[in-house]
C-alpha positions as CSV (number, residue, x, y, z in Angstrom):
1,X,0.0,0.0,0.0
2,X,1.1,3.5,-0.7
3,X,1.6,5.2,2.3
4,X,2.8,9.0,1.1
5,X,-0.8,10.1,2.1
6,X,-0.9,8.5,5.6
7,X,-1.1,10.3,9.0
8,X,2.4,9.9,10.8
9,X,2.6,9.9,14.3
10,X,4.9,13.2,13.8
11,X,1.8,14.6,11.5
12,X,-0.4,14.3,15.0
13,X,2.7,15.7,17.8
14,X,2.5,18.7,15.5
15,X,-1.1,19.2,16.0
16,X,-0.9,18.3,19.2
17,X,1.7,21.5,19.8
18,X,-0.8,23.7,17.6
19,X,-3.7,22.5,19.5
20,X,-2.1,23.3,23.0
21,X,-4.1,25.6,25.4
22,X,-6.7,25.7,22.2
23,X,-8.6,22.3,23.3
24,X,-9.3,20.4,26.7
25,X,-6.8,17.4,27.9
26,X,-9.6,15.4,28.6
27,X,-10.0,12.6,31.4
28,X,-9.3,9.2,31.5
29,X,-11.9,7.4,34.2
30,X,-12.4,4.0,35.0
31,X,-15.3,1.7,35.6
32,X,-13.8,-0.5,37.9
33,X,-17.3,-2.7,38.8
34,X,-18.5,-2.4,35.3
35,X,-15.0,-3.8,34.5
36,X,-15.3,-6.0,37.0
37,X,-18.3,-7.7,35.8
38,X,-16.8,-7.9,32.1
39,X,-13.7,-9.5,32.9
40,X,-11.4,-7.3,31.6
41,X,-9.6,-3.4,32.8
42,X,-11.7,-0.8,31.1
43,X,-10.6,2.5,31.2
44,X,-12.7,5.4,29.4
45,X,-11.1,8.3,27.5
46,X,-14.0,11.1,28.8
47,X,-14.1,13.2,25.3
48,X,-17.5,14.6,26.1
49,X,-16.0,16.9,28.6
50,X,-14.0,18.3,25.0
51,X,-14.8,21.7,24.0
52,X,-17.9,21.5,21.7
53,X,-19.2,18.5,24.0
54,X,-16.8,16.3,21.3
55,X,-13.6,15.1,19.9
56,X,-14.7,16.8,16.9
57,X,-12.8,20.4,17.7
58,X,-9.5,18.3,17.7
59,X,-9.7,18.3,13.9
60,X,-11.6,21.5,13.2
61,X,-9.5,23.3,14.9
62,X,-6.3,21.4,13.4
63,X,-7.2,22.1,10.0
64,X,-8.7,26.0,10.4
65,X,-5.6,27.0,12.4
66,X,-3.5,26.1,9.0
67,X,-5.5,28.5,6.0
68,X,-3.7,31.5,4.9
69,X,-4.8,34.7,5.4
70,X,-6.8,34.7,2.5
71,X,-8.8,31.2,3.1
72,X,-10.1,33.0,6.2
73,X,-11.1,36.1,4.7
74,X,-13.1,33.9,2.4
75,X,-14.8,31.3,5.0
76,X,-15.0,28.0,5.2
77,X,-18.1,25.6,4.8
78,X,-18.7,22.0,5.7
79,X,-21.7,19.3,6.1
80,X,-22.3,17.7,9.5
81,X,-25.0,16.4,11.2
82,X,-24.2,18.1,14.3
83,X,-20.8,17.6,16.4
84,X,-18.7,18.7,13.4
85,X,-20.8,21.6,12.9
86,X,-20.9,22.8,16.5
87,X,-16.8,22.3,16.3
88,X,-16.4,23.9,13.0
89,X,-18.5,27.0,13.8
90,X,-15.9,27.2,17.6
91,X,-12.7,26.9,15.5
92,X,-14.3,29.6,12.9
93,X,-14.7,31.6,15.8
94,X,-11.2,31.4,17.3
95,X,-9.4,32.2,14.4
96,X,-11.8,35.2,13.2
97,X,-13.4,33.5,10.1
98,X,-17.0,32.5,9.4
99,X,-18.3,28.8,9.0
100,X,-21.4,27.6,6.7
101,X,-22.8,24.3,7.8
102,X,-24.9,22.3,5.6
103,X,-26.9,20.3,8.2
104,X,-30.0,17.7,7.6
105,X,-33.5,18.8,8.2
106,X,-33.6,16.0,10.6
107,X,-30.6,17.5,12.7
108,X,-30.5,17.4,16.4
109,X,-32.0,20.8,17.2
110,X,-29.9,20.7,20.5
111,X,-27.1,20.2,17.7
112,X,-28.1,23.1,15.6
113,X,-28.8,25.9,18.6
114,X,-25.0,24.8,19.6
115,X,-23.5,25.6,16.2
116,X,-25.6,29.1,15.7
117,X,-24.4,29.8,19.2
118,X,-20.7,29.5,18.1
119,X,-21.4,31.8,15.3
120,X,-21.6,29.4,13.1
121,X,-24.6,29.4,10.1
122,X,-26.2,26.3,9.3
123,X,-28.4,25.5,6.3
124,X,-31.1,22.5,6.5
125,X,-31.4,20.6,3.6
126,X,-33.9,17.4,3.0
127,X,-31.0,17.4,-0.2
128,X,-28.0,15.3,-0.4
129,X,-25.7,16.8,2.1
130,X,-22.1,16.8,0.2
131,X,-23.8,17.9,-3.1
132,X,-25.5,21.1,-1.2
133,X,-22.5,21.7,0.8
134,X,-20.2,21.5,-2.7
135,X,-22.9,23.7,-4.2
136,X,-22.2,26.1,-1.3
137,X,-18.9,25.9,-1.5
138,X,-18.6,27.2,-4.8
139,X,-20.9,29.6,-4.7
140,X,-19.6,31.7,-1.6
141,X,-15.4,31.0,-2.6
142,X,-15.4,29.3,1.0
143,X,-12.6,26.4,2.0
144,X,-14.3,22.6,2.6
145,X,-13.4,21.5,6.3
146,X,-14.6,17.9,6.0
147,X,-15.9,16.4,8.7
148,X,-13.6,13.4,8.3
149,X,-12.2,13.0,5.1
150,X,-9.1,15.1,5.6
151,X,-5.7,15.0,6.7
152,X,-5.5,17.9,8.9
153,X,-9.0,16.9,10.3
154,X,-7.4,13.3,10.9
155,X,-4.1,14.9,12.5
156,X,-6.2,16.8,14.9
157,X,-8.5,13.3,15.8
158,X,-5.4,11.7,16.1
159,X,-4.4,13.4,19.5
160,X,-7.2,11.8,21.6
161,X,-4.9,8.5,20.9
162,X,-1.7,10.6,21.5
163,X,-3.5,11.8,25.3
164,X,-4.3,8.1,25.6
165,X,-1.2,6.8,25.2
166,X,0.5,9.2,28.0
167,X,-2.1,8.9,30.4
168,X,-2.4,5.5,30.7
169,X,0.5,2.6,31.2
170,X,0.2,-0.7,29.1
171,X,-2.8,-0.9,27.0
172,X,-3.9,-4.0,25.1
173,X,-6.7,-2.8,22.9
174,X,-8.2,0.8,22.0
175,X,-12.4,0.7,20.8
176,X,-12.9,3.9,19.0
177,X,-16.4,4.7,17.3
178,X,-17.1,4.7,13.9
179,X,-18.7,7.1,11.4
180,X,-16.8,9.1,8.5
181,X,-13.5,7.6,9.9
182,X,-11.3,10.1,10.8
183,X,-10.9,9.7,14.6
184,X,-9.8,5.7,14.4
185,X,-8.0,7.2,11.5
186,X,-5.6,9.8,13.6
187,X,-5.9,7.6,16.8
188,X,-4.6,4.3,15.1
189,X,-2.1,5.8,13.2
190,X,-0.9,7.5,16.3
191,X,-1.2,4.4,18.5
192,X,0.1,2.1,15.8
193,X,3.8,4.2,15.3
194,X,4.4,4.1,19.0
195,X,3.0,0.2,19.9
196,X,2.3,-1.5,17.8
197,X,1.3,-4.3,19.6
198,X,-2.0,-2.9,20.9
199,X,-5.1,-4.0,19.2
200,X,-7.0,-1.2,17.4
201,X,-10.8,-1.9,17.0
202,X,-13.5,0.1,15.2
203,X,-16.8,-0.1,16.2
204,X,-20.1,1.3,14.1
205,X,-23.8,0.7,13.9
206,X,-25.0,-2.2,11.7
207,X,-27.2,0.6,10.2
208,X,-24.6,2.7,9.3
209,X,-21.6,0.1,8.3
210,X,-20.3,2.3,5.3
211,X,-16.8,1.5,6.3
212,X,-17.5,-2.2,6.9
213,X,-19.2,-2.5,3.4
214,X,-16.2,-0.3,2.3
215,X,-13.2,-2.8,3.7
216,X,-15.0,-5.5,1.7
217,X,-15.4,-4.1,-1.3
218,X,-11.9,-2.2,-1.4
219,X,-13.2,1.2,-2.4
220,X,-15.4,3.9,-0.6
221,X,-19.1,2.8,-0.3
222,X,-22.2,5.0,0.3
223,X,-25.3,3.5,2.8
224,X,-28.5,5.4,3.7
225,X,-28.3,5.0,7.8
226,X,-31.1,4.5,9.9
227,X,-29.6,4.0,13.4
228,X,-30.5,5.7,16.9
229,X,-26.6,6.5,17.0
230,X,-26.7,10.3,15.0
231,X,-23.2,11.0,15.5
232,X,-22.1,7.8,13.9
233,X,-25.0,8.2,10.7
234,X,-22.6,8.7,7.9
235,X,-23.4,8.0,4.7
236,X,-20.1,7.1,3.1
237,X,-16.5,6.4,4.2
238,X,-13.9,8.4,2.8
239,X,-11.0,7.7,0.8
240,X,-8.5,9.0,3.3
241,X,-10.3,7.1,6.2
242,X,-10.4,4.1,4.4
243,X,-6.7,3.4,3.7
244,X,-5.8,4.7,6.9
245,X,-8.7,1.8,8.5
246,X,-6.9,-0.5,6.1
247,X,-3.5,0.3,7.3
248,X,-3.8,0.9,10.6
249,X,-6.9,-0.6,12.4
250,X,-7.2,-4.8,13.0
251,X,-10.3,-5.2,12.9
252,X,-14.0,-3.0,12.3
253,X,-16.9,-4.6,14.6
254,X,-20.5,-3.9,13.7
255,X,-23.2,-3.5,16.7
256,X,-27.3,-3.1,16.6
257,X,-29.1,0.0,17.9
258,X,-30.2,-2.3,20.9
259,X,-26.8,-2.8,22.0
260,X,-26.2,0.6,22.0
261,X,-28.9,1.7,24.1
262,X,-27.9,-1.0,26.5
263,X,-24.2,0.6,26.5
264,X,-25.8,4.0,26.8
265,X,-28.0,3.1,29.8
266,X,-25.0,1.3,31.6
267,X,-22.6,4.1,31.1
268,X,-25.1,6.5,32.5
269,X,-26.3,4.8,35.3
270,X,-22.6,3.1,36.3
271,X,-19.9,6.0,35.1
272,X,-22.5,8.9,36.0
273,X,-22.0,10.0,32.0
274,X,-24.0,12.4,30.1
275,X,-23.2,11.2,27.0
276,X,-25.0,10.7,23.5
277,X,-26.1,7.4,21.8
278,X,-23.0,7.3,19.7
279,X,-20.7,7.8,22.5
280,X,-21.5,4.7,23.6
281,X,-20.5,2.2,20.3
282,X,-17.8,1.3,21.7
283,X,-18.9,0.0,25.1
284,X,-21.6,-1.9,22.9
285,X,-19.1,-4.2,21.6
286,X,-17.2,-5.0,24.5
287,X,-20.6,-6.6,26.0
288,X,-21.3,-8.5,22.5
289,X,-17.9,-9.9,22.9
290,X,-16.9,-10.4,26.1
291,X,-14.6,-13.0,25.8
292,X,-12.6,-11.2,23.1
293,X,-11.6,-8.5,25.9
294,X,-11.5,-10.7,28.8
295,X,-8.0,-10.3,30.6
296,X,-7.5,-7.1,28.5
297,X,-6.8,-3.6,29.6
298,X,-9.3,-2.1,27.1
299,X,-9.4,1.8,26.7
300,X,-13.0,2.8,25.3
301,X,-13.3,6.0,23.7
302,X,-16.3,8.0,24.5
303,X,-17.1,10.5,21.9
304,X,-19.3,13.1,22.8
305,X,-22.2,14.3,24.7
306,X,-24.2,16.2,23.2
307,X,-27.6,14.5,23.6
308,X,-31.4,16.0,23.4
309,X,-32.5,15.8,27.0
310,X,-35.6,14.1,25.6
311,X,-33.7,11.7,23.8
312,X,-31.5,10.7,26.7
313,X,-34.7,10.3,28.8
314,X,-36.3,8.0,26.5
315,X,-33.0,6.3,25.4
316,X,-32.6,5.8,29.9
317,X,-35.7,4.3,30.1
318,X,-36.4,2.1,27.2
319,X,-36.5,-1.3,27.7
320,X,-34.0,-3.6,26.9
């Protein structure tokens, strides 16, 4: 595999020095009964207490804080269907540019309210999202921050593994989330070029497998998701993400929406976390697979927390 276009663990120190003081060193926690009760050490890397409420601003951020003087003068736009945006419309903010987000009609309006109150605009679209956003994107001059399909974007992602890795001693296996691909894109690549021994794992919704349809088939593959998880509702991989999944990660795992909600409500209830549907993935497939992670020290990363109270409260009291 060609490997000029792949994230370097140097490609995500640099962003880790250019994100320094700009973004939260977020927590590591641990679940010690939960853990207990699973058979394995399970430690959680707490990115819902990021700025934004997400990983997301890693990679905004990253890639904003790199346009010339003239890239911010003209803007920048992007689709999302709600963390990105939030983070896009922050980083717009702290560099003194604008952001356009092309958002779904069906976005989170906890999601939208967010990214208008970083100053970002959004546009709502029933349309496809990357066609609008290109349409955009022409029209106004503006720069494309995608949400995941980018190196810079990737870079930035890639410093939750880079945290990870200092903050905690011998890991054996890292579960990251799944949508577009560009967090297990920066976090493997990261965790890969320092040890390579620990097992990287992807986790998505079966609804919403683009990148599981896309490692079969070899090349970037579109779905239309349907899956409680929002955050992880992508409806293609990337290019970038794929070869860096393909390079870097060991293995993607697929979960149902039902696992998920179970993952939720334990996480909620055990770790006291405010956190959304999609934050959850990865906890999912450690209880569908126990035995994989028994006698593991498993990191979990958990995404994000930005949730619609209602949804939380029905999501905590569904039935499993």
């Amino acid at each position: 595999m060609d490997t000029a276009d792949l994230t370097t663990r140097e490609d995500v120190a640099a962003a880790a020095r250019r994100l320094d003081g700009r973004v939260h060193r977020t927590p590591v926690m641990t679940a010690r009964s939960l853990a207990g009760e699973l058979g394995c050490e399970l430690v959680l890397k707490a990115e819902l207490f990021q700025r934004t409420g997400s990983f997301k601003v890693r990679g905004a951020l990253n890639k904003v804080l790199q346009l010339d003087e003239d890239e911010r003068r003209r803007g920048v736009v992007s689709l999302s269907a709600g963390n990105h945006a939030a983070a896009l419309a922050y980083a717009a903010r702290e560099v003194g540019t604008t952001a356009l987000v092309v958002m779904p009609a069906t976005a989170s309006r906890v999601k939208v309210a967010a990214t208008e109150a970083y100053g970002g605009r959004v546009l709502l679209t029933e349309g496809n999202l990357l066609e609008v956003c290109l349409a955009e994107q022409a029209a106004g001059d503006l720069t494309l921050v995608h949400p995941f399909d980018d190196v810079a974007v990737i870079a930035g992602a890639g410093t939750v593994g880079l945290e990870l890795l200092e903050q905690v001693g011998d890991l054996d296996m890292v579960v990251v989330p799944v949508g577009g691909g560009g967090l297990i894109s920066g976090v493997a690549a990261v965790i890969k070029a320092t040890r390579p021994s620990v097992t990287v794992l992807g986790v998505e919704p079966s609804g919403a497998n683009a990148m599981t349809r896309s490692l079969r088939s070899g090349v970037p593959e579109t779905v239309t998701p349907v899956t409680v998880a929002d955050g992880l509702a992508t409806p293609f991989a990337g290019a970038h993400t794929l070869r860096h999944v393909q390079a870097f990660v060991d293995d993607v795992l697929e979960v149902d929406d039902d696992e998920i909600v179970a993952a939720f409500q334990l996480l909620a209830s055990r770790a006291k976390l405010a956190l959304e549907p999609s934050a959850a993935a990865g906890l999912a497939a450690v209880l569908r697979s126990p035995d994989r992670f028994a006698g593991r020290r498993v990191a979990v990363v958990v995404t994000g927390g930005n949730v619609d109270p209602q949804v939380a409260a029905h999501l905590l009291t569904a039935q499993r």
